[in-house]
N, C-alpha and C positions, 0 to 999 in steps of 0.2 A: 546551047544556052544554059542547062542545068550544070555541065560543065561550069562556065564561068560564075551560074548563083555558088557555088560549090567552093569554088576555090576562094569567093571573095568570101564567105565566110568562115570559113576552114583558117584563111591567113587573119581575121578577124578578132576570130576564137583566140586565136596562137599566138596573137599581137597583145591583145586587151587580158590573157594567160586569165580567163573565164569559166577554164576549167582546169584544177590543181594538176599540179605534178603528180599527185597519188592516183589520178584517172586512169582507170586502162579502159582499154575496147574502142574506144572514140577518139583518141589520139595517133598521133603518126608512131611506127617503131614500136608500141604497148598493145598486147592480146589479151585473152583471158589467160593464155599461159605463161606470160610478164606477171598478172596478176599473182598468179599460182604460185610462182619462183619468188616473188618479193615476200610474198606470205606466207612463204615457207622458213625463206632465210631470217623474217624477224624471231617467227615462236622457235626455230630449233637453237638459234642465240639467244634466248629466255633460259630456254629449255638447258642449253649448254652452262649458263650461269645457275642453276638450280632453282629455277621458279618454277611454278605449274600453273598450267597454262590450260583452260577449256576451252574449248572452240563449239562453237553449235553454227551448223550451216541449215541454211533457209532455203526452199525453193517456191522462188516465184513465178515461174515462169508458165505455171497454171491458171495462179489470180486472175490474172487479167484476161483468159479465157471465159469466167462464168461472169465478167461485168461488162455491164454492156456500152459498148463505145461508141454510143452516142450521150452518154451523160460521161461518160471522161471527157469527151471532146469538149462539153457542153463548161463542166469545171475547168 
């Protein structure tokens, strides 16, 4: 049964295109290493035409370790 909740949202999603083409992780064929390779090839083609380019990476993957998830659910 979660099978088929699965699928009919999945073709849903992909139908009603709900979430962009620049999505990775949650689409079919796109990983975080899709991610990685597309965000490379833009800045080193910045980079290649002579701009400069900062990047600052974030990690969230903590945040929502110290809140608590009954008031996310709740928002």
């Amino acid at each position: 049964m979660e099978r088929l909740v699965l699928d009919f949202i999945s073709k849903h999603i992909e139908d009603q295109e709900v979430i962009g083409s620049g999505q990775h992780r949650f689409t079919k064929s796109k990983s975080c290493l899709t991610n990685l390779i597309a965000f490379y090839d833009i800045i080193t083609g910045w980079l290649d035409k002579g701009r400069a380019e900062d990047v600052i990476y974030l990690d969230f993957s903590k945040a929502f370790d110290s809140v608590s998830h009954n008031i996310l659910f709740r928002k």
